[in-house]
C-alpha positions as CSV (number, residue, x, y, z in Angstrom):
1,X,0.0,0.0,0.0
2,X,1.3,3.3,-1.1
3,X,2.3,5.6,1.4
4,X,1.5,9.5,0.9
5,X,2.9,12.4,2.6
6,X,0.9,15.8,2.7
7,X,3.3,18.6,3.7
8,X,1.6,21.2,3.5
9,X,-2.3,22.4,4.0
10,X,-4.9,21.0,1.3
11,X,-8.3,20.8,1.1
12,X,-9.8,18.0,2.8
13,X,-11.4,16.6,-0.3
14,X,-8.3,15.8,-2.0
15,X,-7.0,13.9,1.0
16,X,-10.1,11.7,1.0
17,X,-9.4,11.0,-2.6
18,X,-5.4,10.0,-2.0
19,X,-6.8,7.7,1.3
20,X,-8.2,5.3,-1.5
21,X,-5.2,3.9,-2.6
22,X,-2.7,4.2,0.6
23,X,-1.8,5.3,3.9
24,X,-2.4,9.3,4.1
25,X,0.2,11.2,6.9
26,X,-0.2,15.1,6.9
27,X,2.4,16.7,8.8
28,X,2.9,20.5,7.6
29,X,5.3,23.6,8.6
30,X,8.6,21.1,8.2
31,X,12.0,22.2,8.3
32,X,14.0,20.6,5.0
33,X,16.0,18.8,7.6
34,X,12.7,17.2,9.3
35,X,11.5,16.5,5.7
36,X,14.4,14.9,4.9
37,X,14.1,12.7,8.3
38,X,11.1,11.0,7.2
39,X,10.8,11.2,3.4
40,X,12.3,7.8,2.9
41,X,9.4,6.3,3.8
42,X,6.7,7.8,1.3
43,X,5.9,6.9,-1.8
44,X,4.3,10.4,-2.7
45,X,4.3,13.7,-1.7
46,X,1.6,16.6,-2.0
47,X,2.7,20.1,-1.9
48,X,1.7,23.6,-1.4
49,X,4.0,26.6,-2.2
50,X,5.6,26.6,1.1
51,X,7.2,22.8,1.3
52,X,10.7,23.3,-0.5
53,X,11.3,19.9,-2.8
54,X,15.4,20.7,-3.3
55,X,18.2,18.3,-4.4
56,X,18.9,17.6,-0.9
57,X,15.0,16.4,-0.3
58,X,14.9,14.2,-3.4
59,X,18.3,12.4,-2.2
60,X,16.8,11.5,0.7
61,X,13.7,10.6,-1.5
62,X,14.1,6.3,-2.2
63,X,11.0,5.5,-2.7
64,X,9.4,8.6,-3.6
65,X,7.6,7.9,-7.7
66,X,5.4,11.2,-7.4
67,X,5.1,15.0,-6.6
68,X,1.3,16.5,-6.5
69,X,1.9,20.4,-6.6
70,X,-2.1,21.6,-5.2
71,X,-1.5,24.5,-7.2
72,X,0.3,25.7,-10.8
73,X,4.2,26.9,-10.0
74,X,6.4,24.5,-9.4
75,X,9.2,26.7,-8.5
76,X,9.8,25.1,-5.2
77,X,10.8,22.1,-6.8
78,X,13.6,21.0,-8.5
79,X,12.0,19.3,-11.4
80,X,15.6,18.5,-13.1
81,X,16.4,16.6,-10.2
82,X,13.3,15.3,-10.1
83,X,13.5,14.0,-13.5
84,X,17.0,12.6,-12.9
85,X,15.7,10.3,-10.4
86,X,12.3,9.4,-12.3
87,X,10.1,10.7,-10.2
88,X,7.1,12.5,-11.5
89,X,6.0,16.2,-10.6
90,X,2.1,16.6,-11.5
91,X,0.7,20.2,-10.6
92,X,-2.7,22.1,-11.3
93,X,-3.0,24.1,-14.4
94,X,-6.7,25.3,-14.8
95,X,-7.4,24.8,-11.0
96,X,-6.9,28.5,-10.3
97,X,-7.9,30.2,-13.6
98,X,-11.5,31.1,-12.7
99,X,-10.4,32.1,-9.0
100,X,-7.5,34.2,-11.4
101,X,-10.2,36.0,-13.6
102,X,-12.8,37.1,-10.9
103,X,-9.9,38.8,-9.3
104,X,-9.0,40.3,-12.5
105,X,-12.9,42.1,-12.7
106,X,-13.2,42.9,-9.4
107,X,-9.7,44.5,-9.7
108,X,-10.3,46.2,-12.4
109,X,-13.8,47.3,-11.0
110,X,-12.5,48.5,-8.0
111,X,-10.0,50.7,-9.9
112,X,-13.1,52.2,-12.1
113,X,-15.1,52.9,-9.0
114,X,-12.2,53.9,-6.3
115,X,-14.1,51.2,-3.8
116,X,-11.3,51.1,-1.7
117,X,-10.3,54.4,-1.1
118,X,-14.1,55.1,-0.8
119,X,-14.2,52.3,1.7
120,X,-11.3,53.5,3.8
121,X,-13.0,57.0,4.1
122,X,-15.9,55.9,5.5
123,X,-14.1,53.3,7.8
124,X,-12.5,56.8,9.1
125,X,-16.0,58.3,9.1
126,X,-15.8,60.4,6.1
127,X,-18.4,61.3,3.4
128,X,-17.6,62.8,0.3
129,X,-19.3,61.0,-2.6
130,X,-17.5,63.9,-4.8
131,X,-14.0,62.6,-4.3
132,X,-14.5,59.6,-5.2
133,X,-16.5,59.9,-8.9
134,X,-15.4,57.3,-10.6
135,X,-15.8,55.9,-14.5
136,X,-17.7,53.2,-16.3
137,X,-16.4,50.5,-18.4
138,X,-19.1,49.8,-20.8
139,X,-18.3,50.8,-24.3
140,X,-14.2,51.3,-22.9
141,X,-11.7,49.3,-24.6
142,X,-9.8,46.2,-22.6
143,X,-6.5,45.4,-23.6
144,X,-5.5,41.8,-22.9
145,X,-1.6,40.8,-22.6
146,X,-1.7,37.3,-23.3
147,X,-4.9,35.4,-24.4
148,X,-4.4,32.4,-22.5
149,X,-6.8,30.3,-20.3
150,X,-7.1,33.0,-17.3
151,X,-7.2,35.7,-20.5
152,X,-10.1,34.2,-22.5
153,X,-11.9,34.1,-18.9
154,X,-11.3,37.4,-18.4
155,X,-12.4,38.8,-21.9
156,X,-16.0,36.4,-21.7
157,X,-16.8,38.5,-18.2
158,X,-16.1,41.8,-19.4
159,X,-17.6,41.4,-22.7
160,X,-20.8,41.2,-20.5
161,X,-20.4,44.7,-19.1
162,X,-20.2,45.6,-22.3
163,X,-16.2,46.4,-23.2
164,X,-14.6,46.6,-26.5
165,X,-11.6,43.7,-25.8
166,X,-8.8,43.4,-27.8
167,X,-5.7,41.3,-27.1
168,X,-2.1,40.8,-28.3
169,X,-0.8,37.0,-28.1
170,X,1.1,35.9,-30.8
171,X,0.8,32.3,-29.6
172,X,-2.9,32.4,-30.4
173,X,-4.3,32.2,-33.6
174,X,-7.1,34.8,-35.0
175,X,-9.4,32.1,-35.6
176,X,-9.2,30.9,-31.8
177,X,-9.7,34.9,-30.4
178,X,-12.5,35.3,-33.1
179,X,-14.8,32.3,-31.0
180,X,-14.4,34.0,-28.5
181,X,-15.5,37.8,-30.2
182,X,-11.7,39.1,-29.7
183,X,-9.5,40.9,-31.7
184,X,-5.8,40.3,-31.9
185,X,-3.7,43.4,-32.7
186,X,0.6,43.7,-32.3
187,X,1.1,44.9,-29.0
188,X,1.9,48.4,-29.9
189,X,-2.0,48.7,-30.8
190,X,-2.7,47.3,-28.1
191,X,-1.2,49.7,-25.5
192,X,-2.4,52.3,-27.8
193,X,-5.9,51.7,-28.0
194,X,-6.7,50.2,-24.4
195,X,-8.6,52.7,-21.6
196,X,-7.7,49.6,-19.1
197,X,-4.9,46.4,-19.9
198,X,-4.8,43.6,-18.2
199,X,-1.5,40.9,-18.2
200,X,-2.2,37.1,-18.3
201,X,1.2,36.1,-19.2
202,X,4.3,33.9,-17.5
203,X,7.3,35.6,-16.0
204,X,10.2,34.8,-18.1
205,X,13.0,36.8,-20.0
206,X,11.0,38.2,-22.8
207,X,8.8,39.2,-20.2
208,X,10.7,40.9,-17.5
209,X,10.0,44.5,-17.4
210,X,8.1,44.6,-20.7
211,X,5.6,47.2,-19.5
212,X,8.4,50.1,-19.1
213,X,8.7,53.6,-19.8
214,X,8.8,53.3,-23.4
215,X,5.6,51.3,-23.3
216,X,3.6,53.5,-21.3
217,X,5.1,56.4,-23.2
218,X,2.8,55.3,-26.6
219,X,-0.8,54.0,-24.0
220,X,-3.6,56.5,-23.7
221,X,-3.5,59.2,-21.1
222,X,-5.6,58.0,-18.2
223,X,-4.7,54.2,-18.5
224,X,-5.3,52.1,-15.6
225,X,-3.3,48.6,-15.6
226,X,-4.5,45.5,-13.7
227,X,-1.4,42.9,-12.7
228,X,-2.7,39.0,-11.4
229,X,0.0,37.2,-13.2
230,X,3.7,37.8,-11.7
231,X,5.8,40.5,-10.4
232,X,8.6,42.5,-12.4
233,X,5.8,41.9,-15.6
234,X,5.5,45.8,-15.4
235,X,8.6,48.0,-14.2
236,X,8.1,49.2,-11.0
237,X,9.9,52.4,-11.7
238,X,8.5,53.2,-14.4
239,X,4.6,52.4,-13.1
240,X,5.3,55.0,-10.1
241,X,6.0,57.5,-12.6
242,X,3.3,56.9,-14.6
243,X,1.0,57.0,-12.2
244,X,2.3,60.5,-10.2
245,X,2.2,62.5,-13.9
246,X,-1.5,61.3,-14.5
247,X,-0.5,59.0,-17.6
248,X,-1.9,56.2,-15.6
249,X,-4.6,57.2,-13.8
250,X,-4.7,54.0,-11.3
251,X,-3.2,50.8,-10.9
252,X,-4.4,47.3,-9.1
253,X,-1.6,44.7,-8.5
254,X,-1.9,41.7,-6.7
255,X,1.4,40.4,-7.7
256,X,5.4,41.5,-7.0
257,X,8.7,41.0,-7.7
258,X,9.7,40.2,-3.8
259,X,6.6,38.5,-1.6
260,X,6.6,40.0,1.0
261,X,6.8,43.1,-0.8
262,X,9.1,46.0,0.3
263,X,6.7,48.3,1.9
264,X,8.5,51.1,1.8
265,X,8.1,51.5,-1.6
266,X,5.9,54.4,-3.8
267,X,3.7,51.9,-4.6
268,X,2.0,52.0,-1.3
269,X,1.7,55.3,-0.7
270,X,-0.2,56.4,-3.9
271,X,-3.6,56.8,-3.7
272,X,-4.2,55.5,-7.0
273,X,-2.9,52.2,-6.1
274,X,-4.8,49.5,-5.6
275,X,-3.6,45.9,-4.0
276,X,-3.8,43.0,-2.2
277,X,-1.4,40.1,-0.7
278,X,-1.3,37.6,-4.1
279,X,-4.9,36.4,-3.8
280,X,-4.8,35.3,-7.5
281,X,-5.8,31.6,-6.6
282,X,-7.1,32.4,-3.0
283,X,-10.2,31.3,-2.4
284,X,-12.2,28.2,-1.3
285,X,-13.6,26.7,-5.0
286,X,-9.9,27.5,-6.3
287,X,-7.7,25.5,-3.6
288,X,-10.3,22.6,-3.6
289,X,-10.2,22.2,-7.3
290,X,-6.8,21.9,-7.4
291,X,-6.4,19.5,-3.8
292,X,-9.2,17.1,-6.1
293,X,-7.0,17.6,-9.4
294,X,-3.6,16.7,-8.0
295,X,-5.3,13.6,-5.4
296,X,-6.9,12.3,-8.4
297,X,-3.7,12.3,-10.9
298,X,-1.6,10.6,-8.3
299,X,-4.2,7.8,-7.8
300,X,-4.2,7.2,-11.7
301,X,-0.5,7.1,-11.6
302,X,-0.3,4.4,-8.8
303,X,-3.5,2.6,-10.6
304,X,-1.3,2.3,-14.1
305,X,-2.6,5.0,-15.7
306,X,-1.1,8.2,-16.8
307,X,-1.2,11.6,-15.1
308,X,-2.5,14.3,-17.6
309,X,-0.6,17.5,-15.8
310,X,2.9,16.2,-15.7
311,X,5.4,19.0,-15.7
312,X,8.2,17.2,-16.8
313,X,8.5,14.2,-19.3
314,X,7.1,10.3,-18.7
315,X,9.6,7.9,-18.8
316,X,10.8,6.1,-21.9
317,X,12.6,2.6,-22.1
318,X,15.9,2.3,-22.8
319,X,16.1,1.9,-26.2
320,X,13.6,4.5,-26.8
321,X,15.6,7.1,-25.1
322,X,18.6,5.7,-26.4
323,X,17.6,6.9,-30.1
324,X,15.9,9.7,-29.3
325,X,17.7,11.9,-26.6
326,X,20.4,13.8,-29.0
327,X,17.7,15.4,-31.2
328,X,15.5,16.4,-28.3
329,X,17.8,19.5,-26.6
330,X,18.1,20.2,-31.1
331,X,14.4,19.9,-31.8
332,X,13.6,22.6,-29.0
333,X,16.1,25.1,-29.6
334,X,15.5,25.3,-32.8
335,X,12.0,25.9,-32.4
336,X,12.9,28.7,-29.8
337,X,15.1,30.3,-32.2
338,X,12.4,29.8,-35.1
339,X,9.8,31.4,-32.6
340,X,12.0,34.1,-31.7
341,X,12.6,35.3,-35.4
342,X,8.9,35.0,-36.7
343,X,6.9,37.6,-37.0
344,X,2.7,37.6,-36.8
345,X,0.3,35.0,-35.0
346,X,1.4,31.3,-35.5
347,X,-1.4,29.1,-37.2
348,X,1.1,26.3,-37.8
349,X,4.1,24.5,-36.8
350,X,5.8,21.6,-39.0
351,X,8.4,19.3,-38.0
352,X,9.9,17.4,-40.7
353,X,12.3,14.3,-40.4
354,X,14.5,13.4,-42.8
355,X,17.4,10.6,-42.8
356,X,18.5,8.1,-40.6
357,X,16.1,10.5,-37.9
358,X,12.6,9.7,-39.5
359,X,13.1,5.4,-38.8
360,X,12.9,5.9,-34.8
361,X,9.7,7.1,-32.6
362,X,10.1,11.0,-33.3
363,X,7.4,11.4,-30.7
364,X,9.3,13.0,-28.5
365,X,11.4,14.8,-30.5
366,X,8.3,16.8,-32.0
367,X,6.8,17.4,-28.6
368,X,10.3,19.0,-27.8
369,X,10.1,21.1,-31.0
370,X,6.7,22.0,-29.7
371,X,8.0,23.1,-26.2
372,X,10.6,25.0,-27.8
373,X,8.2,27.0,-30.1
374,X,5.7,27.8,-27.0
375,X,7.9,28.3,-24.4
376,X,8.9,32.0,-25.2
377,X,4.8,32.7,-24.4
378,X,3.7,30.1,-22.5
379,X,6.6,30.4,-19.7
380,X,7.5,27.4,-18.0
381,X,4.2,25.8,-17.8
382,X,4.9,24.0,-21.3
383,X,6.4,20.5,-21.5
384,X,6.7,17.3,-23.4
385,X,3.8,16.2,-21.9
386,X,1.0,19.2,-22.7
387,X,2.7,20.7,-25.2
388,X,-0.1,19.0,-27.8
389,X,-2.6,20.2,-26.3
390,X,-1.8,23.7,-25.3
391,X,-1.0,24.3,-29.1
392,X,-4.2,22.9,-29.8
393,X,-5.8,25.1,-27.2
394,X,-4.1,27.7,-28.6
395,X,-5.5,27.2,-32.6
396,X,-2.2,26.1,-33.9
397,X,-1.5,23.2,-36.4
398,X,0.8,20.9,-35.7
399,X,2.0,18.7,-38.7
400,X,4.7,16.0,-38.6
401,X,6.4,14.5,-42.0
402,X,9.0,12.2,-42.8
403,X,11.6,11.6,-45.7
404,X,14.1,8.6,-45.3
405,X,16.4,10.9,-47.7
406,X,18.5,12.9,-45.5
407,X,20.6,14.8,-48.2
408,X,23.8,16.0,-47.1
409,X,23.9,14.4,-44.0
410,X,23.0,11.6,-42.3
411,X,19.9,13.1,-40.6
412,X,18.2,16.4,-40.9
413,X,14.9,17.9,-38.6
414,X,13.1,20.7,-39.9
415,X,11.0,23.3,-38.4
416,X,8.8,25.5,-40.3
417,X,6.3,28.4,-38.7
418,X,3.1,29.6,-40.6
419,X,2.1,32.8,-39.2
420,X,-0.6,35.5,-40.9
421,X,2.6,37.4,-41.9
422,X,4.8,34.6,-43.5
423,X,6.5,31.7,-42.9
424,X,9.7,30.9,-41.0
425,X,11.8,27.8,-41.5
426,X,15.2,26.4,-40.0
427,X,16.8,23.2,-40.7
428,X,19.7,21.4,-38.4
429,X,21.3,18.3,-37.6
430,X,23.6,16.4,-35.5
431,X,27.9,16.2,-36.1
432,X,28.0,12.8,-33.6
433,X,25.8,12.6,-30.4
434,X,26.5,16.4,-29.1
435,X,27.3,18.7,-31.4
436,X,24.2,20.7,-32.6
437,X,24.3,22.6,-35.9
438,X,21.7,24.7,-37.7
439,X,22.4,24.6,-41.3
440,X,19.9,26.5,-42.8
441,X,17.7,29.4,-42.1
442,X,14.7,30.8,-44.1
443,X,16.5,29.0,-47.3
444,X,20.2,30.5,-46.6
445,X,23.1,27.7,-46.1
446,X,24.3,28.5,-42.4
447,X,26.3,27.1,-39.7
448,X,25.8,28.3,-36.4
449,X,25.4,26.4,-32.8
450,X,21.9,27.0,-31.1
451,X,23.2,28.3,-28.0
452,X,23.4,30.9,-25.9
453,X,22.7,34.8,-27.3
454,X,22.2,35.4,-31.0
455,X,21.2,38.1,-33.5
456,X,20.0,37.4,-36.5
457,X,19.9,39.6,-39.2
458,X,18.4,39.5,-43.0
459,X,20.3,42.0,-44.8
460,X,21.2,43.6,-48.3
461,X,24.9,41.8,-49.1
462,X,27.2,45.1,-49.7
463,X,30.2,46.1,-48.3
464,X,30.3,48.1,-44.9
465,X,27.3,46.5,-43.6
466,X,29.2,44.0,-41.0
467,X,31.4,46.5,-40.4
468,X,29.0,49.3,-39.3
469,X,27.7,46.1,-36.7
470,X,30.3,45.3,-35.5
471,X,31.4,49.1,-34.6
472,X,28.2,49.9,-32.9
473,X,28.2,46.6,-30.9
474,X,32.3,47.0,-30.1
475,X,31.4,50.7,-28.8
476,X,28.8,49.5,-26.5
477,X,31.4,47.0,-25.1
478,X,29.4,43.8,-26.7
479,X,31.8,41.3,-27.5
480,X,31.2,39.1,-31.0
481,X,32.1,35.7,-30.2
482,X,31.3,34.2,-33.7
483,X,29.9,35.4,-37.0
484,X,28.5,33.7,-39.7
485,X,26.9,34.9,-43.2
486,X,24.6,33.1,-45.4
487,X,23.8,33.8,-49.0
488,X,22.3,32.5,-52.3
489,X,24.2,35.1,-55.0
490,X,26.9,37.8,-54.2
491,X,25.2,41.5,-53.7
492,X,21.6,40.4,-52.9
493,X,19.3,39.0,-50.1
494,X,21.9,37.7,-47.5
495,X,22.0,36.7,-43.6
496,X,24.1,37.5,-40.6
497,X,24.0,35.6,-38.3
498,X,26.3,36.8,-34.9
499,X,26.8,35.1,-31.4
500,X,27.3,37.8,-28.7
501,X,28.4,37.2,-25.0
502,X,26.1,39.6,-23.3
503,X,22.2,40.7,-24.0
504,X,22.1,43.3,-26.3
505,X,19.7,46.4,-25.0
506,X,17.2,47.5,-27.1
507,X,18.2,50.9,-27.9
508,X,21.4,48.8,-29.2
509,X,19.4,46.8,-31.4
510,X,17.5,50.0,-32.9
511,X,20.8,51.4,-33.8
512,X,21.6,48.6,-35.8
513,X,17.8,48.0,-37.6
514,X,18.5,52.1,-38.9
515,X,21.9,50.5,-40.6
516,X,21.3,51.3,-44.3
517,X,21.1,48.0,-45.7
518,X,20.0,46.3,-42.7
519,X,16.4,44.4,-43.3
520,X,15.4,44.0,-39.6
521,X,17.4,42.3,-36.2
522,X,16.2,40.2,-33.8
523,X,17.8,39.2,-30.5
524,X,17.2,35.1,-29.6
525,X,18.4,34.0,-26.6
526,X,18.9,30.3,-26.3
């Protein structure tokens, strides 16, 4: 009989459910010392946010086969390790997202209304209905960041106080956001058109600090911006000094970059501030859904069957893996890179195999490409395991072909993106087990490693063009590690492709797009 181990406080419906198949023991507020006392002796553990699962934990771990996060980050645990050692980390994806919407309206009501700072004058005894005017929303326009699960919830509740909603989510395809009566504009219309915006999206490099000064610079006077996804989304800077010149006329955040936040900050001083202690998946329906969703996956797993929120991938035999594993770290960067390059809303993503490649199970190679492609919007969340379905959520194609002709080498995957504004395609391959080479991009011969920090650049082929590039990069101290440059005939279309060592800002990256010659420049980071 299975033995489970609840460490930290669920509801009591989910423990009923895991006391069908095993021996329930809740003992919460351990130290990782005292967890890693008794976790020997459990063969699953359910967790809140507060239980720390760290390399030390899962060493101690023998028996453990399963970790049931009641909840959707699993930053607390360390999933590599995890993964390592075969154990499987479930969590709760769409437990929260209706809890995660409501909080969204009311926020954004309360901002419209000034409730709370009509509230707290009449908890001190003061009327003065005059102060505290506030706006409607019907017939305003809502601006959705990110038209994901908790986004399309969102955009369904205010539709029915009659909002205009628009969204940018280049991860979503127009026919999705039409079902659903939205329309998907770039993100610059977006800001530009929205009397409130609302972020839905993960916290992860692209982004950090995307709602800055230049961002707010181009939004409608008056804005109000609602935040119930993750701190350091909007810069916090940049937010205080929006809101004390009247650009944004209020903010609601229930989310920051350090929880506990540092009170001494702006933030909590301005009256036009609205927030609360990260109640985004607080309340009773929200924390039993997701006690039920995780109990119920870790009794399928210990009943043979297989969990459908795993967060990192199910094992594969020997022989399986044996084939498979070099192409999968390929397969996902180069989707990331192709992602990172492509402009306009993705409908499709193809992954073709050709070569020695296309005779094994590419299974899990194309659910890597599939991570790889998502993961710049989707954050984290994303795996081998729901990868499928979140792009089918999500409106996009996914077509697999395969070609025992490998051409030039011995095997080949390529990737190729369908968006409303063209199409994007990369091809690359294997030297050996390790050595990962992209050899072709949009149709131009290329040899480059997909790794670390890369900018990619279609260009006019002339003289002075490189040059100019590298001078601007050398005089903002960005060192070139590598260039290459692809082309089809001298002195037409051509691509640069250069590794750098550090991030390149944006205003660096501007510099270089105004190069005369210069097509466009993106930054991927791999």
């Amino acid at each position: 009989m299975p033995k489970v181990l609840v460490s930290d406080k669920i509801a009591p419906e989910g423990i009923e459910i895991l006391k069908k198949i095993g021996q329930v023991d809740v003992k919460t507020g351990l130290s990782e010392d005292e967890l890693c006392q008794i976790i020997g002796e459990y063969d699953a553990l359910v967790i809140r946010s507060s239980t720390q699962v760290t390399a030390k934990v899962l060493e101690a771990a023998k028996k453990l086969k399963i970790i049931g996060r009641a909840g959707v980050g699993v930053d607390n645990v360390d999933v590599p390790v995890a993964t390592e050692k075969g154990i499987i980390v479930v969590n709760s994806p769409g437990g929260n997202t209706i809890a995660a919407a409501e909080l969204t309206v009311a926020m954004l009501l309360a901002l419209a209304r000034n409730i709370p700072q009509a509230y707290y004058a009449m908890r001190n005894k003061v009327w003065d209905r005059s102060k505290y005017v506030g706006n409607e929303v019907y017939k305003k326009t809502l601006g959705i960041i990110g038209l994901g699960k908790i986004g399309q919830e969102v955009a369904k509740r205010l539709q029915a106080f009659g909002m205009t909603v628009i969204a940018y989510d280049p991860f979503i395809s127009a026919q999705t956001a039409e079902q659903i009566g939205v329309q998907l504009v770039d993100f610059e219309e977006c800001l530009k058109r929205s009397d409130y915006i609302t972020l839905h999206v993960p916290k992860n490099k692209e982004t950090i600090g995307m709602i800055g000064t230049k961002q707010f610079a181009v939004m409608k006077d008056g804005v109000r911006i609602i935040n119930v996804a993750r701190g350091g989304i909007i810069d916090d800077a940049a937010l205080i000094e929006a809101l004390k010149s009247g650009k944004c006329a209020g903010a609601a955040l229930d989310v920051f970059v350090t929880e506990p936040p540092d009170f001494s900050s702006e933030l909590f001083s301005l009256p036009n501030v609205v927030t609360t202690p990260h109640l985004g998946a607080s309340t009773v329906e929200a924390q039993t859904n997701v006690a039920i969703d995780v109990a119920e996956q870790i009794v399928d797993v210990f009943e043979g069957r297989s969990a459908r929120s795993a967060v990192n991938m199910p094992a594969l035999s020997p022989e399986v893996l044996a084939a498979v594993q070099p192409f999968l770290p390929l397969a996902e960067r180069m989707a990331s890179l192709a992602a990172q390059i492509t402009e306009g809303r993705a409908s499709q993503i193809e992954i073709r195999y050709c070569g020695e490649v296309a005779s094994v199970d590419t299974g899990p190679i194309g659910r890597s490409a599939i991570v790889g492609f998502l993961k710049p919007a989707v954050g984290e969340s994303v795996n081998p395991v729901n990868a499928l379905v979140i792009a089918k959520q999500r409106g996009i194609e996914v077509v697999e072909s395969k070609s025992p002709e490998g051409g030039d080498y011995a095997s080949t995957l390529t990737i190729t993106i369908k968006t409303d504004k063209g199409t994007t395609e990369v091809t690359g391959t294997l030297f050996g087990a390790k050595d990962m080479r992209v050899v072709r991009m949009n149709g131009f011969p290329i040899d480059i490693a997909p790794e670390g920090i890369l900018l990619v650049s279609p260009h006019i082929d002339r003289p002075g063009i490189i040059g100019q590039v590298g001078t601007i990069l050398g005089n903002e101290n960005i060192n070139i590690a590598s260039m290459h440059l692809g082309r089809k005939a001298p002195r037409e279309h051509s691509l640069m492709v250069l590794s750098v060592d550090s991030e390149v800002p944006e205003a660096v990256l501007e510099k270089i797009a105004q190069v005369p010659g210069i097509d466009s420049v993106k930054q991927v980071i791999l």
